[in-house]
Backbone bond lengths (Angstrom), bond angles and torsions (degrees), N, CA, C in turn:
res aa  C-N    CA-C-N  psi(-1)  N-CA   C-N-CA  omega(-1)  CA-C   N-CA-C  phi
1 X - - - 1.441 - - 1.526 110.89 -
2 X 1.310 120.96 -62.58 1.101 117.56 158.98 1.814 146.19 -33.88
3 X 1.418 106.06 -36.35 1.235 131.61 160.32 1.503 118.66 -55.43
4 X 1.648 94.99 -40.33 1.872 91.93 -167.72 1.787 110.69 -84.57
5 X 1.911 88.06 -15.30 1.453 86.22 -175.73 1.717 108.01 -74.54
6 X 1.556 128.25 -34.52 0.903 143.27 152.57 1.514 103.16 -25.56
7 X 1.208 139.94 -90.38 1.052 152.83 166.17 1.714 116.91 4.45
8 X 1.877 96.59 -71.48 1.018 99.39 -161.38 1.769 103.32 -83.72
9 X 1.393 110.95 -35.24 1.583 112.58 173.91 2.088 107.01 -39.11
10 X 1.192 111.31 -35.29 1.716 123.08 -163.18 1.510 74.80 -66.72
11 X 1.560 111.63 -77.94 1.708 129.45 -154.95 1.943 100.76 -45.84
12 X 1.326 128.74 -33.82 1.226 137.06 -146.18 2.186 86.07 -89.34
13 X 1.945 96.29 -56.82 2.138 93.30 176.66 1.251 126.02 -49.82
14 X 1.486 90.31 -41.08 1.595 101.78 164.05 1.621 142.26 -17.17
15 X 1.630 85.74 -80.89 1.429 101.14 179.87 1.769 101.74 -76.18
16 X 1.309 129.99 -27.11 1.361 133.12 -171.93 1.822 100.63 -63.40
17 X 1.593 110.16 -26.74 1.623 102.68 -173.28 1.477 113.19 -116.54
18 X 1.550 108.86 11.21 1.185 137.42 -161.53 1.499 122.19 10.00
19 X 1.664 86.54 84.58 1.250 114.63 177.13 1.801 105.98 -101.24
20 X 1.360 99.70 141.58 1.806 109.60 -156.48 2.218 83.31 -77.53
21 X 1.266 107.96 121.60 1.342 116.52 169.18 1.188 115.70 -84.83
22 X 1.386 145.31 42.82 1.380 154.97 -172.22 1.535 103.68 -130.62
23 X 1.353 99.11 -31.24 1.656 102.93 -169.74 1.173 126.30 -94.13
24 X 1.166 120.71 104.53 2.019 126.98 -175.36 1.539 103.14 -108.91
25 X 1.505 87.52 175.32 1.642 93.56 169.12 1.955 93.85 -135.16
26 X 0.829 131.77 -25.06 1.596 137.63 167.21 1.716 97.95 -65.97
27 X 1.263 114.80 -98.29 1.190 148.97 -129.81 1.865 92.17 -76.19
28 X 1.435 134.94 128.35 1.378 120.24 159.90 1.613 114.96 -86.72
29 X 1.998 88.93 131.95 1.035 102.61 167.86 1.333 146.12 -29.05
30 X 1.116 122.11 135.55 1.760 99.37 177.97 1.747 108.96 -165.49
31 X 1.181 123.98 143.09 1.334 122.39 -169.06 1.741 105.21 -52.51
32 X 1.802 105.92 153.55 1.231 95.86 172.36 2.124 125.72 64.63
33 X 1.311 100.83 9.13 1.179 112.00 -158.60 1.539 91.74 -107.21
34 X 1.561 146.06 -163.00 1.455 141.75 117.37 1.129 102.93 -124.84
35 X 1.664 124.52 80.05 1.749 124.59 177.14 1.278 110.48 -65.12
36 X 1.658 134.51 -7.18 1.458 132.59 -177.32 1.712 88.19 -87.37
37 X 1.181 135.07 -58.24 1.444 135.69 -178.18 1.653 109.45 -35.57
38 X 1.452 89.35 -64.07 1.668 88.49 176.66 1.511 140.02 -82.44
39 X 1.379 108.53 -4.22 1.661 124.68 133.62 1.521 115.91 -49.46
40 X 0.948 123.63 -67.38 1.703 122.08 -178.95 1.503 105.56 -56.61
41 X 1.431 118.10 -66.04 1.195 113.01 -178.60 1.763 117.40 -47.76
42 X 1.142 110.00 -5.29 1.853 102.13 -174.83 1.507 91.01 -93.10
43 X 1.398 136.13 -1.90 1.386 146.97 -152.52 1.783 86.08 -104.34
44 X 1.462 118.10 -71.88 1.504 118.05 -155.87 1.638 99.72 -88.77
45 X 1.805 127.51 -15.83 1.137 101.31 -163.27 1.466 123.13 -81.45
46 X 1.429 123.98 1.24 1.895 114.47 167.70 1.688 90.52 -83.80
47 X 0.841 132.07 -28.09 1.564 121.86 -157.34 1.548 97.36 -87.48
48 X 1.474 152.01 -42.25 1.034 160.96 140.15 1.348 128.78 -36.38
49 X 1.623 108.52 -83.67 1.316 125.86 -162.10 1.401 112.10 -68.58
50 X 1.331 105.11 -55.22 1.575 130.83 179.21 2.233 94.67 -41.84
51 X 1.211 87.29 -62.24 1.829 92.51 -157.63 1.469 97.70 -57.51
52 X 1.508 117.21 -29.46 1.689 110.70 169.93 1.178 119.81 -66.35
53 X 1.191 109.24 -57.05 1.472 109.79 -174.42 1.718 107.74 -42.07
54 X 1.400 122.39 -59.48 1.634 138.19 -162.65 1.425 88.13 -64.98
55 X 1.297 148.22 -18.62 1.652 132.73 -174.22 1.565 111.24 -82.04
56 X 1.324 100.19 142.28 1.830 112.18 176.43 1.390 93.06 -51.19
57 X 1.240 141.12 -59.72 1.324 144.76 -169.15 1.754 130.02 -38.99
58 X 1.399 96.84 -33.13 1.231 112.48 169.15 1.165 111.83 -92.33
59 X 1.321 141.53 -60.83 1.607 147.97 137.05 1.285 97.19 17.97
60 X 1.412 120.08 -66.34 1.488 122.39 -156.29 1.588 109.25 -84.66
61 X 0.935 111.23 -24.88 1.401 127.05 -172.57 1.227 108.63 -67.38
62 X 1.438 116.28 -33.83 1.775 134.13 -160.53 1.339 92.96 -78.41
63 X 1.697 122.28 -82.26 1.247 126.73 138.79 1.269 119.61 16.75
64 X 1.109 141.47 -91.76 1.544 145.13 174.83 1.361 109.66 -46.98
């Protein structure tokens, strides 16, 4: 859950600074894909995603 929000927040700056989402330098391109999204996201997700996931807070959340 966390991941996709990651995801889509990247996909959402994107188009706001209209940056072409086809274009990576990690990830190969591919139709239907956003390899620029998932370049960035390999950037914030231990520093973000990771620290959510490991919190009691989320734990509990899943749970519910």
């Amino acid at each position: 859950m966390a991941i996709l929000y990651l995801y889509t927040t990247i996909i959402s700056e994107c188009y706001l600074t209209h940056r072409h989402d086809g274009i990576s330098f990690v990830h190969e391109p591919g139709c239907y894909r956003f390899s620029l999204a998932l370049d960035l996201a390999d950037i914030f997700k231990p520093v973000l995603v990771d620290r959510l996931i490991f919190t009691d807070d989320y734990e509990e959340s899943i749970l519910l």
